[in-house]
C-alpha positions in Angstrom: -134.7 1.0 -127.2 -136.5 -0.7 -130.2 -135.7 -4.6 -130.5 -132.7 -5.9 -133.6 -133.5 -7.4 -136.4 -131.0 -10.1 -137.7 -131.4 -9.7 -141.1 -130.6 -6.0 -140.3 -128.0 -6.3 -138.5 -126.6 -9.2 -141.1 -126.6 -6.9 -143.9 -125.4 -4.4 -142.3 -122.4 -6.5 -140.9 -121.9 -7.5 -144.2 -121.8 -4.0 -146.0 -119.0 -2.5 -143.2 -116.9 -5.6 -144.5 -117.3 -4.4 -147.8 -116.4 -0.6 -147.6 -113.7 -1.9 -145.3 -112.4 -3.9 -148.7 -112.5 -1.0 -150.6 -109.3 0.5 -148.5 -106.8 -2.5 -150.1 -109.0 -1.9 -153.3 -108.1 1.6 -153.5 -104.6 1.0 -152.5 -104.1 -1.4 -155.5 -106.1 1.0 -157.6 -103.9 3.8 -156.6 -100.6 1.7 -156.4 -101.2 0.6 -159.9 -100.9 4.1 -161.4 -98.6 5.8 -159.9 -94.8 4.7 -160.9 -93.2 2.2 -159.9 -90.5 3.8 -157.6 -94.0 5.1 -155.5 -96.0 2.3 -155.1 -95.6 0.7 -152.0 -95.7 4.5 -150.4 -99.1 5.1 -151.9 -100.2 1.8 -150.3 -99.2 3.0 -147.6 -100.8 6.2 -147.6 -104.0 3.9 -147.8 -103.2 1.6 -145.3 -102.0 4.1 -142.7 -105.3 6.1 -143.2 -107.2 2.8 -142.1 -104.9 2.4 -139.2 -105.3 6.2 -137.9 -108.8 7.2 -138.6 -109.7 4.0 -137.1 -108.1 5.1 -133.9 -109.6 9.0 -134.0 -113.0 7.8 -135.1 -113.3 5.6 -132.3 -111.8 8.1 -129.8 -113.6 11.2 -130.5 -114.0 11.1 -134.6 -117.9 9.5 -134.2 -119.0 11.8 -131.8 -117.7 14.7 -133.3 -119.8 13.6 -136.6 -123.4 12.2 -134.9 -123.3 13.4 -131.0 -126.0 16.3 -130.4 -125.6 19.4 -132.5 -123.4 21.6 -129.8 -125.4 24.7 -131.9 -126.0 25.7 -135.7 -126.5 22.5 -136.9 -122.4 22.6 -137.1 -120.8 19.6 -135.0 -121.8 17.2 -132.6 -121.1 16.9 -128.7 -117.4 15.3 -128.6 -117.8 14.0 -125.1 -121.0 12.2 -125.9 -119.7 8.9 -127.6 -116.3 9.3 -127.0 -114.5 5.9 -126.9 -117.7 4.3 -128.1 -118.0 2.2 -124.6 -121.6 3.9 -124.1 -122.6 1.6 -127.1 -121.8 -1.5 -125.9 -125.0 -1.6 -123.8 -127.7 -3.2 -125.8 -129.9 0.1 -124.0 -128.0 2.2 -126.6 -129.7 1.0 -129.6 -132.7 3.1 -130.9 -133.0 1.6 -134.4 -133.1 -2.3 -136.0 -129.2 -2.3 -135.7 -126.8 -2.5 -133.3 -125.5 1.6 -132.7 -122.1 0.5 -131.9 -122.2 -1.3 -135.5 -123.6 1.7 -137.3 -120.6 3.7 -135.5 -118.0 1.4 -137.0 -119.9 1.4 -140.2 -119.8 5.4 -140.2 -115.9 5.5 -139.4 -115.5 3.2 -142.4 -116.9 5.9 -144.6 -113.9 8.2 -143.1 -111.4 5.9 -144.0 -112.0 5.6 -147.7 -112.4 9.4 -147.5 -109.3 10.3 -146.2 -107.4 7.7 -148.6 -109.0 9.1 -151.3 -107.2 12.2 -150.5 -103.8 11.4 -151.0 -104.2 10.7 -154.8 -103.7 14.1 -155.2 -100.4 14.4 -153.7 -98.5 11.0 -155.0 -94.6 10.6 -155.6 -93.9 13.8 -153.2 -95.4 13.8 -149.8 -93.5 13.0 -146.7 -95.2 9.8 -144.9 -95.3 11.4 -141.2 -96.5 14.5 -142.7 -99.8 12.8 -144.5 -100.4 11.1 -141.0 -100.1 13.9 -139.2 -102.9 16.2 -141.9 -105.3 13.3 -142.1 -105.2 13.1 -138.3 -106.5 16.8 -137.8 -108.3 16.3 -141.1 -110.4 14.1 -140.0 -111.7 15.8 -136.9 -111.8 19.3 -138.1 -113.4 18.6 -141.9 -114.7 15.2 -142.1 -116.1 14.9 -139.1 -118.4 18.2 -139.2 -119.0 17.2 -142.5 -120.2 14.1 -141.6 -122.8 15.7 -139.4 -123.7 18.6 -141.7 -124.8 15.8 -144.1 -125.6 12.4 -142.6 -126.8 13.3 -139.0 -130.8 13.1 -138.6 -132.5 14.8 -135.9 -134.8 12.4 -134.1 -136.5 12.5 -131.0 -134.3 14.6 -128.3 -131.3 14.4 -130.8 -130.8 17.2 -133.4 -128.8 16.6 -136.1 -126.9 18.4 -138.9 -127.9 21.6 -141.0 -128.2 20.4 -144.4 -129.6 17.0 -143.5 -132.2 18.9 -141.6 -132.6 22.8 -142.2 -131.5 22.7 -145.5 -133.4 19.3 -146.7 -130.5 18.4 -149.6 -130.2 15.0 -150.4 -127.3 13.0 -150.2 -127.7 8.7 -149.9 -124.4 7.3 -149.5 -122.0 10.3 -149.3 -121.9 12.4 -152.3 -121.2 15.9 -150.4 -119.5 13.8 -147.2 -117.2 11.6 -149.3 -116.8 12.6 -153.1 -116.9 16.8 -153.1 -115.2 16.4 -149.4 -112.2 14.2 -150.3 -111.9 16.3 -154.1 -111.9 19.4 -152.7 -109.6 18.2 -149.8 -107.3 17.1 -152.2 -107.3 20.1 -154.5 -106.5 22.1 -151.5 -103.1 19.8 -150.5 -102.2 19.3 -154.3 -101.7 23.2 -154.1 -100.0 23.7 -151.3 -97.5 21.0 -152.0 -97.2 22.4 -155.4 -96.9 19.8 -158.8 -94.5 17.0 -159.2 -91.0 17.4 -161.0 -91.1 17.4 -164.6 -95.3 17.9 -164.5 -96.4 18.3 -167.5 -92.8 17.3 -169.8 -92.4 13.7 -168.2 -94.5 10.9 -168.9 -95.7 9.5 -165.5 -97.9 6.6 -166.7 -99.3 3.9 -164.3 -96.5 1.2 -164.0 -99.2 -1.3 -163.8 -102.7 -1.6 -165.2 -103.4 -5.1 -163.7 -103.1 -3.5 -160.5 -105.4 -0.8 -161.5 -107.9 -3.1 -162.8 -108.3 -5.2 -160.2 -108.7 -2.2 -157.7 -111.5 -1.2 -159.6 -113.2 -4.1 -159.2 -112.8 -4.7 -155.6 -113.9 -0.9 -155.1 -117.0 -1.7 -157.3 -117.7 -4.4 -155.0 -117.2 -2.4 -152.1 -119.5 0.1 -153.6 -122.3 -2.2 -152.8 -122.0 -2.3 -149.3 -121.4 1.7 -149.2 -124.3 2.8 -151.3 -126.8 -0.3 -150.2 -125.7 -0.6 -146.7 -126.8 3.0 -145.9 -130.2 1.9 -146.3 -129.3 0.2 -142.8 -131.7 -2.0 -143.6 -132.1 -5.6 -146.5 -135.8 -4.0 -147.7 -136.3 -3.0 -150.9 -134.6 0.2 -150.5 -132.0 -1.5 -150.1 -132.2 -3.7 -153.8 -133.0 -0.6 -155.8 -129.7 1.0 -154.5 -128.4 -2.1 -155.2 -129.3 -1.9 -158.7 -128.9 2.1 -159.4 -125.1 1.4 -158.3 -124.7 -1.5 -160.6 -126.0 0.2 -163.8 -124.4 3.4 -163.2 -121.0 2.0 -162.9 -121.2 0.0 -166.1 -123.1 3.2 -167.6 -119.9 5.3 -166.3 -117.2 2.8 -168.1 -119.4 3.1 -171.4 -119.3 6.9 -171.4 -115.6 7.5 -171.1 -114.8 4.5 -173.3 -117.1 6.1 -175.7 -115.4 9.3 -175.1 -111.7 8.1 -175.6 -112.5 6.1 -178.9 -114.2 9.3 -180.4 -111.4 11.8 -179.0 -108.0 9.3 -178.8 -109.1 6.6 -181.0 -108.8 4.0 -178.3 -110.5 2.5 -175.5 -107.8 2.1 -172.6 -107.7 -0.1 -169.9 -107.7 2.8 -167.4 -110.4 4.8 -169.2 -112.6 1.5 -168.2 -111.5 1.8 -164.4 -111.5 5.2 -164.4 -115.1 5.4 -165.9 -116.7 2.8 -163.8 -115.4 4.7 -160.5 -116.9 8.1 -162.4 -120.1 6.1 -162.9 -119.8 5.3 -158.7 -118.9 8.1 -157.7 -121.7 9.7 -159.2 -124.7 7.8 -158.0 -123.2 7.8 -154.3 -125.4 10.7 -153.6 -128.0 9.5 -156.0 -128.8 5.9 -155.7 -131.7 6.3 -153.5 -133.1 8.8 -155.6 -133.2 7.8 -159.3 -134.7 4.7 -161.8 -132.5 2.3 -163.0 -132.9 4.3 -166.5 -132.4 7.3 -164.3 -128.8 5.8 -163.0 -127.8 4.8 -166.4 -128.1 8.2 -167.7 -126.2 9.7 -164.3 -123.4 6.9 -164.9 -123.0 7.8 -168.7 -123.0 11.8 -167.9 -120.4 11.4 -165.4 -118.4 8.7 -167.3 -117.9 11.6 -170.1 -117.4 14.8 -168.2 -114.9 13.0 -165.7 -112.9 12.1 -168.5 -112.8 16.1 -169.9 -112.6 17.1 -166.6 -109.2 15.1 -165.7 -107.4 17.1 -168.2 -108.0 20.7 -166.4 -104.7 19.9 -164.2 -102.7 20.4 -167.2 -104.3 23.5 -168.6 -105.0 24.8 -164.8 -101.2 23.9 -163.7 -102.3 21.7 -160.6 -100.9 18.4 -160.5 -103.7 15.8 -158.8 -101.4 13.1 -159.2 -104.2 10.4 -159.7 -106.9 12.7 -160.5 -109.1 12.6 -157.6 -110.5 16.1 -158.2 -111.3 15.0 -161.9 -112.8 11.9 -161.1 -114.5 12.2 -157.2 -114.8 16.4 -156.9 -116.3 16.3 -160.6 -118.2 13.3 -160.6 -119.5 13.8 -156.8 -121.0 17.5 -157.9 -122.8 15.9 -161.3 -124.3 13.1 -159.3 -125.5 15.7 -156.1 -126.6 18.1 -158.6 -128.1 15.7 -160.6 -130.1 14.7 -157.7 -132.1 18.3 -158.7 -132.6 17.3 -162.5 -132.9 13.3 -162.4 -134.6 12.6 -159.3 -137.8 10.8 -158.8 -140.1 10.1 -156.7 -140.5 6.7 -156.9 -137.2 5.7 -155.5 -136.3 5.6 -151.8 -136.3 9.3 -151.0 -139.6 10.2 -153.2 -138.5 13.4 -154.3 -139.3 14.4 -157.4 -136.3 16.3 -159.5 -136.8 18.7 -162.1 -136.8 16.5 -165.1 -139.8 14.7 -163.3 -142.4 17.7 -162.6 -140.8 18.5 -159.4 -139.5 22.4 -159.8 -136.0 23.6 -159.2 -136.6 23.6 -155.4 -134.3 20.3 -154.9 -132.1 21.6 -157.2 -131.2 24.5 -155.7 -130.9 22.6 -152.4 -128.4 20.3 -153.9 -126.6 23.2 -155.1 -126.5 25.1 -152.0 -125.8 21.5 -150.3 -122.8 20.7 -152.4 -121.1 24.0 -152.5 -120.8 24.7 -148.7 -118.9 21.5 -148.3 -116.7 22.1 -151.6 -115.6 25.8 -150.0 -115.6 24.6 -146.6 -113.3 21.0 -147.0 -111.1 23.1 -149.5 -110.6 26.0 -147.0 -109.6 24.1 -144.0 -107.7 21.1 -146.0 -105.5 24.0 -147.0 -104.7 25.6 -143.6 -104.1 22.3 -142.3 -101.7 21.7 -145.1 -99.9 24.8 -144.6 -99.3 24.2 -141.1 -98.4 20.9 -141.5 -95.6 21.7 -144.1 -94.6 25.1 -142.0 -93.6 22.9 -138.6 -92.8 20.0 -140.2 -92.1 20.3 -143.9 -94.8 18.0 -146.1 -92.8 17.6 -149.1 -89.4 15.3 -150.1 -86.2 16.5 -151.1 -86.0 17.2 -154.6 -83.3 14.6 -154.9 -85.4 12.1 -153.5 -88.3 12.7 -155.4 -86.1 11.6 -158.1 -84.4 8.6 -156.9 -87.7 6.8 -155.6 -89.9 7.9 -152.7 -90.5 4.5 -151.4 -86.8 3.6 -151.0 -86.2 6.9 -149.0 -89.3 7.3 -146.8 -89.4 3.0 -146.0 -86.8 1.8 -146.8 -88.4 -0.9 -149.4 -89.1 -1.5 -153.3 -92.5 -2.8 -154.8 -90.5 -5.0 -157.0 -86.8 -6.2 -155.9 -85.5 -6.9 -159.3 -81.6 -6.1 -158.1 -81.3 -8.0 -154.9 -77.9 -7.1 -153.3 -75.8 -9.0 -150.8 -74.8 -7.6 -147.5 -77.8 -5.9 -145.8 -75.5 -4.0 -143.5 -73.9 -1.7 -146.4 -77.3 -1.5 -147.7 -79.0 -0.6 -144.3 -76.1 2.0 -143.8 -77.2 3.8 -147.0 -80.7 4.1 -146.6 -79.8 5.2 -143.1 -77.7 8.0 -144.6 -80.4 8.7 -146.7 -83.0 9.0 -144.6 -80.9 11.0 -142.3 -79.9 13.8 -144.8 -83.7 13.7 -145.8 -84.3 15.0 -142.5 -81.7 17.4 -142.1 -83.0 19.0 -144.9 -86.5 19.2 -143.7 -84.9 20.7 -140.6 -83.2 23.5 -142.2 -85.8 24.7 -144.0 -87.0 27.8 -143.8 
């Protein structure tokens, strides 16, 4: 046991409150652009990810992700912390902060994951379906992802095989949170199949204030994600600080700069989408490039997110919200970029190729990044298909039309009709609801 530091501990404390405020950031985010008949279910989808990996994390999710390697470097011991109650000792601690903190710190990381998810598959998914997938997603892909990438051999403990065998880089969660969740997503955005009238109907965001203010709140979370993995307030800590800054202002310049040239206009949600581009991108990177060095990784993914968002249409997949375009895309230029940009003045001292280091880190990063892209894809998709084989994952046609939220709970975002006499109304939605899951019964 080595003894806590306050200001440790502090920052750390302070940094899981932040990534905790990026799940109501991304729910606004997310609520914003979708249309108006689906918000309150894609806040939901948010909020009920926060409730249930919460739960797993704490039961068995942690030590899936950072108890001892069972073998392989594959997944950790899932009787070693489960519960957590072996961390409440003070015995338990081996660093400057409490280990019970970094577990809850570590399960916050899952949450945003998993919400980040079910972009992909807005305006169609049943709600007991997505809790059910991000339930078994979380302990059979996050999870060994989690200790592929972010578990550290020390001591008697051995860790995960790129962290340790492989030697790919990745800060704040690059592979683990960005390539995971956009591949995840891809995967259930196929197997639930596009949207009606994808690709015919205009489905704009019913409201960019929303949007906007998500963005912000998730760039303030950002801090705590990318800076608090330091797990330490040093001066690792402040560069991070500042890579993530610049490179989410670099990201909103380059796909501003990209819709004025293309569109002629510089949207509101180009400036949202860039900056979380710009985010996403130095996740993995923040501890490895100069400020000038995060600028140019923000601006690079600002502008090939913004091409990239457009593949759905040519490529007939429908990520509702564009999670692959934005997190799968922006999470492989910032891990790859790791190989080209890095240097080794920042944090991890690893020089890139761009700085005189070779292509060694490089092809690390690339081997790094495309195990986890085949392996979250792979297994989000049979967990999809099982899901929707016992239990049916999609709505009724008829009630993709008439308004998810007023089907699946029984609400609207914005009650701009109020009608007398609940009990009709009530009898209704029961009726619904009911022939909703008669259908869902007699499907094949």
């Amino acid at each position: 046991m080595t003894s806590l530091d306050s200001g440790d501990t502090a920052w750390l404390l302070v940094s899981a409150a932040l990534v905790l405020l990026m799940a109501p950031g991304l729910a606004l985010f997310y609520g914003g652009m979708v249309r108006s008949k689906g918000v309150l279910n894609m806040m939901m989808m948010t909020f009920g990810s926060l409730a249930v990996i919460t739960v797993v994390w704490v039961l068995v999710g942690y030590s899936l992700a950072f108890g001892d390697d069972l073998g392989g470097g594959l997944v950790g011991d899932p009787r070693q912390y489960a519960g957590l109650s072996s961390l409440m000792s003070e015995d338990s601690n081996t660093g400057t902060v409490p280990h019970i903190l970094f577990a809850v710190f570590q399960g916050l990381f899952c949450v945003i994951t998993g919400a980040l998810v079910s972009g992909a598959i807005a305006d169609r998914a049943r709600f007991g379906a997505w809790m059910v997938f991000v339930t078994v997603w979380t302990l059979l892909v996050y999870a060994p992802v989690a200790h592929w990438v972010f578990d550290f051999s020390a001591g008697d403990h051995t860790g995960g095989w790129i962290a340790n065998r492989l030697g790919a880089i990745d800060f704040a969660g690059g592979m683990a949170v960005e390539i995971c969740s956009g591949a995840s997503a891809l995967a259930l955005a196929l197997v639930l199949g596009p949207r009606l009238g994808f690709g015919k109907d205009p489905m704009r965001p019913h409201n960019l204030t929303l949007v906007m203010l998500g963005a912000g709140l998730l760039w303030v979370g950002w801090f705590g994600f990318n800076a608090g993995s330091a797990l330490a307030a040093n001066q690792s800590a402040a560069i991070v600080f500042t890579t993530t800054l610049v490179a989410g202002a670099a990201g909103a310049l380059g796909w501003l700069a990209l819709e004025r040239v293309r569109d002629g206009h510089a949207t509101s949600l180009g400036a949202a989408s860039g900056l979380v581009a710009g985010l996403v991108a130095i996740t993995p990177s923040c501890g490895s490039v100069t400020p000038i060095g995060a600028i140019v990784m923000g601006l690079v993914a600002g502008v090939v997110c913004a091409l990239a968002v457009g593949l759905k249409y040519r490529w007939r997949y429908d990520d509702s919200l564009d999670v692959v375009g934005v997190h799968l895309v922006g999470g492989l230029v910032g891990t790859f970029g790791i190989g080209l940009l890095a240097s080794a003045a920042a944090p991890t001292g690893v020089d890139g190729l761009l700085y005189g280091g070779g292509a060694d880190q490089l092809g690390k990063q690339l081997v790094g990044g495309g195990a986890v892209l085949v392996y979250a894809f792979v297994v989000s998709g049979i967990i999809g298909l099982v899901v929707d084989k016992v239990m049916g994952f999609r709505i009724h046609e008829e009630h993709e039309i008439s308004g998810i939220d007023l089907i699946i709970h029984a609400e609207t975002a914005y009650d701009l009709h109020a009608t007398a006499g609940t009990r009709s109304g009530s009898s209704f939605l029961d009726n619904l609801t009911r022939h909703d899951d008669n259908e869902q019964r007699d499907r094949p």
